[in-house]
Predicted model as a PDB file, atoms N, CA, C, CB and O in Angstrom, pLDDT in the B-factor column:
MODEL        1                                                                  
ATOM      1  N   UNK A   1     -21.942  -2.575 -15.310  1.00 46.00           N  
ATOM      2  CA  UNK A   1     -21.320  -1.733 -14.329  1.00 46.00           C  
ATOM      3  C   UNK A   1     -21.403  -0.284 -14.798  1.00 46.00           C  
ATOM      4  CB  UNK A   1     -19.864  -2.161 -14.083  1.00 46.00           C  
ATOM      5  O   UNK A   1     -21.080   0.215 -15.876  1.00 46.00           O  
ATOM      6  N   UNK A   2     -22.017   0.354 -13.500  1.00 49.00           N  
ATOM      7  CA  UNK A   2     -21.800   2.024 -14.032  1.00 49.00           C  
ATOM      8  C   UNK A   2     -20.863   2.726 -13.976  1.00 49.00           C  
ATOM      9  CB  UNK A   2     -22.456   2.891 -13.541  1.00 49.00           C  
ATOM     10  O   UNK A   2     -20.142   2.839 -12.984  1.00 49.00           O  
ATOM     11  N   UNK A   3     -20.650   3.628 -15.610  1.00 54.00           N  
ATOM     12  CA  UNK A   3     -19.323   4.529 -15.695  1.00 54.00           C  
ATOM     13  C   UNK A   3     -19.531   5.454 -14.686  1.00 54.00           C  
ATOM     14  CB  UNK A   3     -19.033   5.311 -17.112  1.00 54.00           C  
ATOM     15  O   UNK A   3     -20.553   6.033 -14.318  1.00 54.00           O  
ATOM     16  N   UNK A   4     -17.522   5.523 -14.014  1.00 53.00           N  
ATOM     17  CA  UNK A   4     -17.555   6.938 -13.112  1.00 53.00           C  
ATOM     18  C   UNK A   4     -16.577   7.861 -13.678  1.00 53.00           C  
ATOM     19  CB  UNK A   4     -17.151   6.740 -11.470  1.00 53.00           C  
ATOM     20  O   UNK A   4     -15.549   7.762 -14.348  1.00 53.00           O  
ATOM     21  N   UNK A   5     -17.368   8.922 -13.092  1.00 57.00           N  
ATOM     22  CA  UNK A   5     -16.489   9.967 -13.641  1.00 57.00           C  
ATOM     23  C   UNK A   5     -15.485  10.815 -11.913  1.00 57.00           C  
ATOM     24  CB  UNK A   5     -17.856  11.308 -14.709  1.00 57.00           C  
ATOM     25  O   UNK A   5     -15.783  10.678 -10.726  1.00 57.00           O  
ATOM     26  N   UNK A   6     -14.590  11.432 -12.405  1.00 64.00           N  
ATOM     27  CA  UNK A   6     -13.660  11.673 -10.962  1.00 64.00           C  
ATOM     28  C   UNK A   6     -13.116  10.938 -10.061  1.00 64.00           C  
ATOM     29  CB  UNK A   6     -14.171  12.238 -10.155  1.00 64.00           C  
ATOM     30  O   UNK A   6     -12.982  11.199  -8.866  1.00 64.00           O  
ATOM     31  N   UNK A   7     -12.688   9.689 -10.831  1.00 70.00           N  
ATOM     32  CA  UNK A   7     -12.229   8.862 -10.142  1.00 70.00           C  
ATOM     33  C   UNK A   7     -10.380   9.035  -9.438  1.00 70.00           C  
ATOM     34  CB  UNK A   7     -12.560   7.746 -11.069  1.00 70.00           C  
ATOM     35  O   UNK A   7      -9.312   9.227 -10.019  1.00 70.00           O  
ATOM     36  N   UNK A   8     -10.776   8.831  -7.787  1.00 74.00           N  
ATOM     37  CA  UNK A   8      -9.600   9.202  -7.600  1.00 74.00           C  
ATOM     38  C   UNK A   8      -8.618   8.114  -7.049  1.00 74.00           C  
ATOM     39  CB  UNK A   8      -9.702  10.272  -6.834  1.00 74.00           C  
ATOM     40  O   UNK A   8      -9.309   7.344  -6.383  1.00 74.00           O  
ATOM     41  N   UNK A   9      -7.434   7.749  -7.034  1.00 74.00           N  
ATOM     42  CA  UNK A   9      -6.508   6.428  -7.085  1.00 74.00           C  
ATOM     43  C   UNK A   9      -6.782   6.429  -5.366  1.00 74.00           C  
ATOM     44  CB  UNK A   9      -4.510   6.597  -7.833  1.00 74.00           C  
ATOM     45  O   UNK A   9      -6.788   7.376  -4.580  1.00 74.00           O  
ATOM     46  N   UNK A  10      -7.027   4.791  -5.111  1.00 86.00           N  
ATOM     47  CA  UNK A  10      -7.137   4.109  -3.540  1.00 86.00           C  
ATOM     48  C   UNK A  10      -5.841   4.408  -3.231  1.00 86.00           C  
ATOM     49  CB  UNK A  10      -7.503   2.353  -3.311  1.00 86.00           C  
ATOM     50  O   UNK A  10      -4.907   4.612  -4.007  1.00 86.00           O  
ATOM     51  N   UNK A  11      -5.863   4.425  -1.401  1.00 87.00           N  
ATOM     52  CA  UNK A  11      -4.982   4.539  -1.071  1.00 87.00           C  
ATOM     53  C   UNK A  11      -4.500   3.250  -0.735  1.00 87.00           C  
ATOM     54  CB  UNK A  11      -5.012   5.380  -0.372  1.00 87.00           C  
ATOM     55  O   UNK A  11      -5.354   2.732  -0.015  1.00 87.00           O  
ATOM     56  N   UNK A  12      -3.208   2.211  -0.969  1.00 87.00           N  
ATOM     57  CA  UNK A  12      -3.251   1.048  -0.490  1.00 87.00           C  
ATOM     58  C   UNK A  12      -1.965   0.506   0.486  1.00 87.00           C  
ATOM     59  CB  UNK A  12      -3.460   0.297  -1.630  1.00 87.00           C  
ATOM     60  O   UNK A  12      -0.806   0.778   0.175  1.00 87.00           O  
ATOM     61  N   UNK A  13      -2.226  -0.125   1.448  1.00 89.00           N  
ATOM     62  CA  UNK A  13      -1.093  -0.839   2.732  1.00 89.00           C  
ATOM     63  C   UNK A  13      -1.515  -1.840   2.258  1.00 89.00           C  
ATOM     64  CB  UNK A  13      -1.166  -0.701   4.553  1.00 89.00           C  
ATOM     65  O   UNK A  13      -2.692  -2.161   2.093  1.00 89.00           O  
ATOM     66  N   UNK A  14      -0.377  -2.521   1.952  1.00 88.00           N  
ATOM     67  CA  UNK A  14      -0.068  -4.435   1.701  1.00 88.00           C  
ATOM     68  C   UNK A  14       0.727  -4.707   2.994  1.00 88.00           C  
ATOM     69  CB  UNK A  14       1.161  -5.024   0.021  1.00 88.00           C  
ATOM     70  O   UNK A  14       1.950  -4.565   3.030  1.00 88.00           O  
ATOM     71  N   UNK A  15       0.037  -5.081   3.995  1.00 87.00           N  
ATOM     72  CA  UNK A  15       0.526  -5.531   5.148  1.00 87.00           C  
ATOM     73  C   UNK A  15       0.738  -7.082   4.736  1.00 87.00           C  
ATOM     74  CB  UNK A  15      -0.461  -5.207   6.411  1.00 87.00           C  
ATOM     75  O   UNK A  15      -0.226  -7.807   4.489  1.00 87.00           O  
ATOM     76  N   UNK A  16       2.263  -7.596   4.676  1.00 83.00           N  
ATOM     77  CA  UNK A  16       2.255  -8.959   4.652  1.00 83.00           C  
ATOM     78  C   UNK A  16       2.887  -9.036   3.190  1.00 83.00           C  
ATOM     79  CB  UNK A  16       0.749  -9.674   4.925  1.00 83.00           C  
ATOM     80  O   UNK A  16       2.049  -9.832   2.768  1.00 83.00           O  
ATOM     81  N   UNK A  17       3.240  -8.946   2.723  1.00 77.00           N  
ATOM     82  CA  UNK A  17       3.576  -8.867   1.120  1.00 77.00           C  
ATOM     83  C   UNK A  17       4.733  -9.718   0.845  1.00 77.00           C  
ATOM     84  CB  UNK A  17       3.949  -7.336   0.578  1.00 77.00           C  
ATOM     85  O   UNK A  17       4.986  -9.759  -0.359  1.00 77.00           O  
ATOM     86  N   UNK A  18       5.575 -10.464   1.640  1.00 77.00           N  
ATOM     87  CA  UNK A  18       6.210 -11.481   0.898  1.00 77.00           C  
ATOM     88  C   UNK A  18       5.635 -12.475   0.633  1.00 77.00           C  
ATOM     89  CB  UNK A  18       7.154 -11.867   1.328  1.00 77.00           C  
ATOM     90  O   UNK A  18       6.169 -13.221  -0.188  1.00 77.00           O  
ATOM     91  N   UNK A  19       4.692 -12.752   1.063  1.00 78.00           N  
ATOM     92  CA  UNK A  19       4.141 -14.494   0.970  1.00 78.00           C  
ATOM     93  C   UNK A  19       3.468 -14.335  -0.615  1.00 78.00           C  
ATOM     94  CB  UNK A  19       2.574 -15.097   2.509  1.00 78.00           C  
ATOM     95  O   UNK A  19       3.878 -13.419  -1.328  1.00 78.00           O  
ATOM     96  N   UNK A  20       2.636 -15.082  -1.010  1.00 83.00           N  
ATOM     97  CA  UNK A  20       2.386 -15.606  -2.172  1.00 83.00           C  
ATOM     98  C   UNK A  20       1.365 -14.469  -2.611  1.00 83.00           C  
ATOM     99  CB  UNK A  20       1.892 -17.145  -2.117  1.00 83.00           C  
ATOM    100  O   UNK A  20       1.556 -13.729  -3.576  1.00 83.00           O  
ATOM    101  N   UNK A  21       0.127 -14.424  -1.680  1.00 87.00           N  
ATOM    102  CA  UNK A  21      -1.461 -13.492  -1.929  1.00 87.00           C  
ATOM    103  C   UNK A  21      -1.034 -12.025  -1.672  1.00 87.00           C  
ATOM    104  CB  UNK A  21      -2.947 -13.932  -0.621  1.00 87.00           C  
ATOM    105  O   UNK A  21      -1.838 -11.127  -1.923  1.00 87.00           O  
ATOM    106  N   UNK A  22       0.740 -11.615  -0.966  1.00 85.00           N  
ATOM    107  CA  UNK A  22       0.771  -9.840  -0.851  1.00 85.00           C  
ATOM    108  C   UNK A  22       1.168  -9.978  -2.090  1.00 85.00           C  
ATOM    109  CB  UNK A  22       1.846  -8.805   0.297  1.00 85.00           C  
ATOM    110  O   UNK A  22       0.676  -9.276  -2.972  1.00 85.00           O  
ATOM    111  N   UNK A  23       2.369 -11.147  -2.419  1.00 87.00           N  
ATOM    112  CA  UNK A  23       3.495 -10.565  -4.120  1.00 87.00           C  
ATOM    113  C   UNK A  23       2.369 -10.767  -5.263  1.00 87.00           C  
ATOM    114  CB  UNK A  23       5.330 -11.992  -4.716  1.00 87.00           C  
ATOM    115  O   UNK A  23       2.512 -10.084  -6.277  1.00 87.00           O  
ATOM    116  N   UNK A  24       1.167 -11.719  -5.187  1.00 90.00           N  
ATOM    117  CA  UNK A  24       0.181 -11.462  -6.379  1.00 90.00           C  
ATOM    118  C   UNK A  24      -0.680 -10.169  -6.364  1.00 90.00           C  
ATOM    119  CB  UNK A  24      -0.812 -12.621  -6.451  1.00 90.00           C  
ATOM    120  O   UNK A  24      -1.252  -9.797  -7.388  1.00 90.00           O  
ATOM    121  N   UNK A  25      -0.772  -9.445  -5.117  1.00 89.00           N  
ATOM    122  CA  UNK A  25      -1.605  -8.387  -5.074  1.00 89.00           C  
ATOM    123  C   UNK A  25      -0.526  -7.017  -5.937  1.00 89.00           C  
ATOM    124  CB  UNK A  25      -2.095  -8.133  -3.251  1.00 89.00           C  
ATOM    125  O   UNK A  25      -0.750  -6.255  -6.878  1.00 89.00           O  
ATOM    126  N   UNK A  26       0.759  -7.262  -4.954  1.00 89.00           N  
ATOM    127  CA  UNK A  26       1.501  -6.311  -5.855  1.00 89.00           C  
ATOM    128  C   UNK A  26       1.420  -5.781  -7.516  1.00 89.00           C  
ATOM    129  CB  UNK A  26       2.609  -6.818  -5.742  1.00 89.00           C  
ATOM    130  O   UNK A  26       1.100  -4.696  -8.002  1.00 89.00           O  
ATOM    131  N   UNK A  27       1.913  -7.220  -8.198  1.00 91.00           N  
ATOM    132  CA  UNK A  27       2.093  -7.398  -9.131  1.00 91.00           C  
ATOM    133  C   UNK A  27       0.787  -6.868  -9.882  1.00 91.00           C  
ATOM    134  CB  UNK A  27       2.535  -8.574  -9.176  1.00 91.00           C  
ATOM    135  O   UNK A  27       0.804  -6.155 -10.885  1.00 91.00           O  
ATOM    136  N   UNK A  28      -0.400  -7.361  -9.194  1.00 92.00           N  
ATOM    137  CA  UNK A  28      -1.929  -6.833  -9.771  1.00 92.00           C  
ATOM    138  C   UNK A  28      -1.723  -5.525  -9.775  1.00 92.00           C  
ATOM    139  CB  UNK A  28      -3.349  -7.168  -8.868  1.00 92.00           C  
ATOM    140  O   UNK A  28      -2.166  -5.288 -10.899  1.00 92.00           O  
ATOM    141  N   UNK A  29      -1.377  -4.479  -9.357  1.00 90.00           N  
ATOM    142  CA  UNK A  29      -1.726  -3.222  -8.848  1.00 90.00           C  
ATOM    143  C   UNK A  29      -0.694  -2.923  -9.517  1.00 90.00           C  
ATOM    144  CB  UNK A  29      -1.903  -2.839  -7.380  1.00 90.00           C  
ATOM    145  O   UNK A  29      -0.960  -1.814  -9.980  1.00 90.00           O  
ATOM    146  N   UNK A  30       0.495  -3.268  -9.920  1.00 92.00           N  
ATOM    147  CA  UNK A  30       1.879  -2.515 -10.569  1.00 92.00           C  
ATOM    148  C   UNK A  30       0.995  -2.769 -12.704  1.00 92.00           C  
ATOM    149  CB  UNK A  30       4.176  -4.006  -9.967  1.00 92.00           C  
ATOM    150  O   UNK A  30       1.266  -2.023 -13.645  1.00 92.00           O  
ATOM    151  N   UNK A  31       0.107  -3.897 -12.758  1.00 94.00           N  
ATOM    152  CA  UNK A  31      -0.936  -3.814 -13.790  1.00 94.00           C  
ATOM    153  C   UNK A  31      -1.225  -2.659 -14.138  1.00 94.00           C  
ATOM    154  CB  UNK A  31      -2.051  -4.353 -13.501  1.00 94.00           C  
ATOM    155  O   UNK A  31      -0.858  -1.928 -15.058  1.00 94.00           O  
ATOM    156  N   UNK A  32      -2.044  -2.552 -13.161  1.00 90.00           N  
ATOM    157  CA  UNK A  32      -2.667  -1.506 -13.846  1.00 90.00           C  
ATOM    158  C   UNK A  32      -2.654  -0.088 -13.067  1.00 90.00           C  
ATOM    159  CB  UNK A  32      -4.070  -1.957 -14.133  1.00 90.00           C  
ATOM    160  O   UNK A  32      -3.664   0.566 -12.809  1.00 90.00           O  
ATOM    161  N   UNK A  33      -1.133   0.319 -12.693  1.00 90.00           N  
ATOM    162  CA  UNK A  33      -0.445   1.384 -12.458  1.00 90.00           C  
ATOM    163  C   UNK A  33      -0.958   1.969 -11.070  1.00 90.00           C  
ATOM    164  CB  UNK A  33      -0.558   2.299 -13.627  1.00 90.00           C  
ATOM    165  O   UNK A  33      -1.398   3.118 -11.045  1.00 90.00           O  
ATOM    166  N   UNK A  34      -0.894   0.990  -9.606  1.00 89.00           N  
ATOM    167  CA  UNK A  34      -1.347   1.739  -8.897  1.00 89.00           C  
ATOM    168  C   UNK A  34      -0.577   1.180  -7.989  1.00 89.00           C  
ATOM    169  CB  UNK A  34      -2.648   1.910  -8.798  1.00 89.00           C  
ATOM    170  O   UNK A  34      -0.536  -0.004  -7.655  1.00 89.00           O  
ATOM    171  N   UNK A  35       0.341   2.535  -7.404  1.00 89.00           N  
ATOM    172  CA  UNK A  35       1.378   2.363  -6.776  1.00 89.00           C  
ATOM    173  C   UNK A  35       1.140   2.161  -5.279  1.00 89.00           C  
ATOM    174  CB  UNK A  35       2.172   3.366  -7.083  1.00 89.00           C  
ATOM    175  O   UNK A  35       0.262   2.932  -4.893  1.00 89.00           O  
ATOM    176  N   UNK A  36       1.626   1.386  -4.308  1.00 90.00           N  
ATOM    177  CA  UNK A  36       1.314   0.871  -3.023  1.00 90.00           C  
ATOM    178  C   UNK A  36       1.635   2.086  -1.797  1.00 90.00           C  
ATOM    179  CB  UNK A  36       2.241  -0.543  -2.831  1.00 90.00           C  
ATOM    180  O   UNK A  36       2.707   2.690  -1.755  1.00 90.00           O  
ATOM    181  N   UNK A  37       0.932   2.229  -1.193  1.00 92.00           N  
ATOM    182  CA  UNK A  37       0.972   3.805  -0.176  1.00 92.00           C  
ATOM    183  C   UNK A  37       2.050   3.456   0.724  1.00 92.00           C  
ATOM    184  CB  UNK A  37      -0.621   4.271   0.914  1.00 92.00           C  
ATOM    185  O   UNK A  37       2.856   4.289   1.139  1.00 92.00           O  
ATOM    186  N   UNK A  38       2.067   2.404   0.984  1.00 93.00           N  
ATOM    187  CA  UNK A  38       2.954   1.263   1.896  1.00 93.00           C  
ATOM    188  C   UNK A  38       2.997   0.181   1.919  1.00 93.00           C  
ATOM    189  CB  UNK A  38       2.875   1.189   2.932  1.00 93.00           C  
ATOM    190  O   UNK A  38       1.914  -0.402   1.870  1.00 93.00           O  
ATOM    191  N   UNK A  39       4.394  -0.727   2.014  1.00 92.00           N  
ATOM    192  CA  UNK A  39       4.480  -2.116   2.260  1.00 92.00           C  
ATOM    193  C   UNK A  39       4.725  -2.559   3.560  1.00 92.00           C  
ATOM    194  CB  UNK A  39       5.384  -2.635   1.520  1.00 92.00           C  
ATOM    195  O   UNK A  39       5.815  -2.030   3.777  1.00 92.00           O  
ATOM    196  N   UNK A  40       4.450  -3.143   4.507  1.00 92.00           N  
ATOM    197  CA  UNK A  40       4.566  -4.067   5.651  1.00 92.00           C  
ATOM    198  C   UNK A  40       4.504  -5.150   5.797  1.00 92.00           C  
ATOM    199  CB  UNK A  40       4.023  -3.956   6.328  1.00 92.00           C  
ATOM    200  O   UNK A  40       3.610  -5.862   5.337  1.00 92.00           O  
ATOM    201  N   UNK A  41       5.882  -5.693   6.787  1.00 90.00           N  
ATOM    202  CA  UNK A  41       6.614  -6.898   6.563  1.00 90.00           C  
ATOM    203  C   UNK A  41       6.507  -6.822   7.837  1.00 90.00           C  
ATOM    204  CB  UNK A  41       7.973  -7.095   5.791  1.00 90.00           C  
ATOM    205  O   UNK A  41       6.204  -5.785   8.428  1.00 90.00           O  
ATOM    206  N   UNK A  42       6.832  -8.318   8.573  1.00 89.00           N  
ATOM    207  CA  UNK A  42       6.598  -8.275   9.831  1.00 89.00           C  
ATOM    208  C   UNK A  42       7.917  -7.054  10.460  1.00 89.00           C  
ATOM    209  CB  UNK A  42       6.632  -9.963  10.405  1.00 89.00           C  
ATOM    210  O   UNK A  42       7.153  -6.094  10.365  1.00 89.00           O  
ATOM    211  N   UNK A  43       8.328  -6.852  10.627  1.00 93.00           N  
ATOM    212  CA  UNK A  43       9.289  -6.107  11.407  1.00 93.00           C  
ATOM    213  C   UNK A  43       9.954  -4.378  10.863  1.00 93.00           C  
ATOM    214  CB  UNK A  43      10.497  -7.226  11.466  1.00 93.00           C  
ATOM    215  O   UNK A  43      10.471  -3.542  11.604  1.00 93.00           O  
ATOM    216  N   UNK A  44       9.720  -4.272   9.415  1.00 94.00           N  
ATOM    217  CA  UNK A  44       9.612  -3.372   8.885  1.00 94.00           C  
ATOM    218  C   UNK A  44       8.911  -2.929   7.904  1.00 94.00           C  
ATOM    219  CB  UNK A  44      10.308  -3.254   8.775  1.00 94.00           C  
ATOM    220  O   UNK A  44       8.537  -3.908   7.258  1.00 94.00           O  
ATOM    221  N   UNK A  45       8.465  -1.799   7.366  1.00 94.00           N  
ATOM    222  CA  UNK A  45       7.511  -1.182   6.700  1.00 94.00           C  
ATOM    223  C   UNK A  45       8.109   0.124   5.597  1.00 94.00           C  
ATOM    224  CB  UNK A  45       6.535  -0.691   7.861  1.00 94.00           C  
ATOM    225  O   UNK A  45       9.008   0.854   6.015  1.00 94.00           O  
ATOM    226  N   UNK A  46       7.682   0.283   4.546  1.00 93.00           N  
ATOM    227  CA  UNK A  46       7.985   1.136   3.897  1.00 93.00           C  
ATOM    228  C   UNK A  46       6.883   2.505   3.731  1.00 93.00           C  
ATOM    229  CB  UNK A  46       8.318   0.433   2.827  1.00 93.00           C  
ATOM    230  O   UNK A  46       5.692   2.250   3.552  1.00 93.00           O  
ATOM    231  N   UNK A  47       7.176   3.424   3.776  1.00 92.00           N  
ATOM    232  CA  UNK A  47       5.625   4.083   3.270  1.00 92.00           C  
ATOM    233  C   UNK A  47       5.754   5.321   2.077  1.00 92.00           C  
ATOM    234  CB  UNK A  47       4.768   4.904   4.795  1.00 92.00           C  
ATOM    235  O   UNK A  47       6.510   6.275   2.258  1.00 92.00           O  
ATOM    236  N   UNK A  48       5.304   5.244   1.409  1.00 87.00           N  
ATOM    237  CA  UNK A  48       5.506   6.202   0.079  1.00 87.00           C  
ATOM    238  C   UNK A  48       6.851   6.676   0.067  1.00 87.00           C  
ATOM    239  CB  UNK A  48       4.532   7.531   0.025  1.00 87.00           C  
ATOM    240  O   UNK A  48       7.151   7.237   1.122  1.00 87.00           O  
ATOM    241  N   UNK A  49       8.153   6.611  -1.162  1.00 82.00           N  
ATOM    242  CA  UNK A  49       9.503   7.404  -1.286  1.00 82.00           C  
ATOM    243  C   UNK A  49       9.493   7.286  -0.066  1.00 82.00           C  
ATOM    244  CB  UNK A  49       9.719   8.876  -1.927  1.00 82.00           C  
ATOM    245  O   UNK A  49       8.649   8.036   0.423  1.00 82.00           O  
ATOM    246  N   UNK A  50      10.069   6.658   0.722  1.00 88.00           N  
ATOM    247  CA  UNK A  50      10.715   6.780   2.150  1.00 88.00           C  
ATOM    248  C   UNK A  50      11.043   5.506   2.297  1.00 88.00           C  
ATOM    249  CB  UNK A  50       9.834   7.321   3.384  1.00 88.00           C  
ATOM    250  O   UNK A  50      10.307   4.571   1.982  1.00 88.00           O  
ATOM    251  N   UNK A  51      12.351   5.386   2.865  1.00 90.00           N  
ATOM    252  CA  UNK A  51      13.173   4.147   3.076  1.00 90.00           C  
ATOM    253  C   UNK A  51      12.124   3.476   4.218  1.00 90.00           C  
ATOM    254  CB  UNK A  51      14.949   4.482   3.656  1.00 90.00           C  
ATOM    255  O   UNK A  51      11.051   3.893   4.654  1.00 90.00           O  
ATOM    256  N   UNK A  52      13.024   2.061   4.560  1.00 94.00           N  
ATOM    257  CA  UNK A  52      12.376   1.156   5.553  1.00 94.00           C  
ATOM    258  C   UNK A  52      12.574   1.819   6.878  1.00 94.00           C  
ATOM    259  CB  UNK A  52      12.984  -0.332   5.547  1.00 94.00           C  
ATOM    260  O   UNK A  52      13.508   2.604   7.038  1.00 94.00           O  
ATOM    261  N   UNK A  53      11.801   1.556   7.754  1.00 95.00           N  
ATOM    262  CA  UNK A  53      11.529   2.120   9.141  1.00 95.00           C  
ATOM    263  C   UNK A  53      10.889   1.343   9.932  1.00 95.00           C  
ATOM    264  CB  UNK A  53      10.832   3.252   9.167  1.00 95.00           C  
ATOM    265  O   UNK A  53       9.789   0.974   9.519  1.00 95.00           O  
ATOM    266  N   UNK A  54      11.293   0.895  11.154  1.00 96.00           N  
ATOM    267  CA  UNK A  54      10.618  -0.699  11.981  1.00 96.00           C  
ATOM    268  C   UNK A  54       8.928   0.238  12.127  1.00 96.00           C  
ATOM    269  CB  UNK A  54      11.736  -1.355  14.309  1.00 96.00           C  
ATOM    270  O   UNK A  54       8.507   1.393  12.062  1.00 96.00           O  
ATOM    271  N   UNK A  55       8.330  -1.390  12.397  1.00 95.00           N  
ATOM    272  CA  UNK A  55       6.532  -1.131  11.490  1.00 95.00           C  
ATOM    273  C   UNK A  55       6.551   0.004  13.070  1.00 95.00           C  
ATOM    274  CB  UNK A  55       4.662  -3.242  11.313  1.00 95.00           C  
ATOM    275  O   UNK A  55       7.364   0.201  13.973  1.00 95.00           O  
ATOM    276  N   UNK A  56       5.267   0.492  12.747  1.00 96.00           N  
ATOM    277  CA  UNK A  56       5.073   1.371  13.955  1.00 96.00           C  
ATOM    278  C   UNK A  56       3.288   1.911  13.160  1.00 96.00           C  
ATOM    279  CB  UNK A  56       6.716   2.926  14.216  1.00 96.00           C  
ATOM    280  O   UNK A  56       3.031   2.700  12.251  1.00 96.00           O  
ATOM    281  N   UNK A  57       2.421   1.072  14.003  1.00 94.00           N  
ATOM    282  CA  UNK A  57       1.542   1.272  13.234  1.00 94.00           C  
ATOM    283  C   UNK A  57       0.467   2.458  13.737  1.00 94.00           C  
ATOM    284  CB  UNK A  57       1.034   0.004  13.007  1.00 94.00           C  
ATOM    285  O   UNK A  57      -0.554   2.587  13.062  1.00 94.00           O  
ATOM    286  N   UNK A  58       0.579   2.954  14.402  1.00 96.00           N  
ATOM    287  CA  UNK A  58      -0.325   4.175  15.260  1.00 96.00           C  
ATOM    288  C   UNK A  58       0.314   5.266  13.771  1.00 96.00           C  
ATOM    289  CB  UNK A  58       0.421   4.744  17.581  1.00 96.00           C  
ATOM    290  O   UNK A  58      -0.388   6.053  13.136  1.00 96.00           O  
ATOM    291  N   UNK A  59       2.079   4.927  13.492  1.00 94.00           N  
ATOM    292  CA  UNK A  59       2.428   5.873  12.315  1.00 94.00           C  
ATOM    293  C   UNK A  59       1.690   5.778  10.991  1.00 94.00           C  
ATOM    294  CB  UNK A  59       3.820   5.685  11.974  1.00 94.00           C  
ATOM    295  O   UNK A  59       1.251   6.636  10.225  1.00 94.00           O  
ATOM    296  N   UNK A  60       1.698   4.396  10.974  1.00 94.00           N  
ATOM    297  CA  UNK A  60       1.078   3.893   9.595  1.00 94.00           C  
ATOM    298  C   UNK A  60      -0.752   4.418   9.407  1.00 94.00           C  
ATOM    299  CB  UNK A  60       1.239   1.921   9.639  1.00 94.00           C  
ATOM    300  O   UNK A  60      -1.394   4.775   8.420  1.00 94.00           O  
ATOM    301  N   UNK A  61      -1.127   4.238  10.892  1.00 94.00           N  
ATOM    302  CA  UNK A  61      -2.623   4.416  10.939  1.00 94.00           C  
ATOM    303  C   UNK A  61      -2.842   6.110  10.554  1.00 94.00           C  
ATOM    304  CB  UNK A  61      -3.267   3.943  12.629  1.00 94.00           C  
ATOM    305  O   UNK A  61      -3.494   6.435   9.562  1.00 94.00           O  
ATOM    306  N   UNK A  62      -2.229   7.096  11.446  1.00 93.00           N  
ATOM    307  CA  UNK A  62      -1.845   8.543  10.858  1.00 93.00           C  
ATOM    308  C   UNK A  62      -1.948   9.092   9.367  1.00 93.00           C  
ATOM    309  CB  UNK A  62      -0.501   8.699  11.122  1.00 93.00           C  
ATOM    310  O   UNK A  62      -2.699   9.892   8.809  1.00 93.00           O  
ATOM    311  N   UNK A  63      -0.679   8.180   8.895  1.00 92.00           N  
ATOM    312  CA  UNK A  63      -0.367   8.889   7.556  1.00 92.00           C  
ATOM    313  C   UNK A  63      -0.907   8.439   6.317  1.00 92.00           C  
ATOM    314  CB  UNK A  63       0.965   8.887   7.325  1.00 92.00           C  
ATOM    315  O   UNK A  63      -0.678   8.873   5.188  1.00 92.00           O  
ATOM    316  N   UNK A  64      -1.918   7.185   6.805  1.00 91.00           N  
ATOM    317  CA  UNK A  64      -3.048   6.607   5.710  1.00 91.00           C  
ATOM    318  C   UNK A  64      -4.221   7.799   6.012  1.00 91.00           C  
ATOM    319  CB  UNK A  64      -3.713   4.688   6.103  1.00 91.00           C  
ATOM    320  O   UNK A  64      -4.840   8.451   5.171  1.00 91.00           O  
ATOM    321  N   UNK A  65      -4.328   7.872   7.629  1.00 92.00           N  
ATOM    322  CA  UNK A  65      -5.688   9.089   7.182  1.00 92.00           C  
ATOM    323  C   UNK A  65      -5.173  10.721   7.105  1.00 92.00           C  
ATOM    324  CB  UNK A  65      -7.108   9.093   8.629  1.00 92.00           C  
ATOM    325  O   UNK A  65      -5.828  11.722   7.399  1.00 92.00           O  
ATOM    326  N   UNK A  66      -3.761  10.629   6.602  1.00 90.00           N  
ATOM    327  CA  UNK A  66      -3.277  12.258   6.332  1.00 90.00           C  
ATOM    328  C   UNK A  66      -3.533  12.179   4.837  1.00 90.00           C  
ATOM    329  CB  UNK A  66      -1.433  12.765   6.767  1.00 90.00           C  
ATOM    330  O   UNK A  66      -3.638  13.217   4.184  1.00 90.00           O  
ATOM    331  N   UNK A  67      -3.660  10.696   4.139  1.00 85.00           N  
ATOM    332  CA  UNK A  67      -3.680  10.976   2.664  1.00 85.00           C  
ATOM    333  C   UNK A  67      -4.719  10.883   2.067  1.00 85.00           C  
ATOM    334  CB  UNK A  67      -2.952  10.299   1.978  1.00 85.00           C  
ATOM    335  O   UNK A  67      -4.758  11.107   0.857  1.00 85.00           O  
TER     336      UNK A  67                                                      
ENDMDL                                                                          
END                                                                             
């Protein structure tokens, strides 16, 4: 595999994250220090330092391509 240089951290939405494959993805990514842009649960959603807020995804779709 080729070394990169300027590598910049993904942005990531775990849509679905209580079940078994979101809490192992978490846990992968809290590894190796890469913090989740947002979590979404069926009915509410978190998105970076900001409390829960019912999902609203036209918001979610926005502020993934504001970052």
């Amino acid at each position: 595999m080729a070394k990169t240089t300027g590598l910049v951290n993904p942005v990531v939405a775990v849509v679905g994250y209580t079940g078994g494959v979101g809490t192992c993805l978490i846990v992968a990514m809290e590894r190796i220090n890469l913090k989740p842009f947002a979590l979404v649960r069926s009915k509410t959603m978190r998105l970076v330092d900001e409390g829960d807020v019912p999902v609203d995804y036209t918001l979610l779709e926005n502020r993934l391509l504001e970052a």
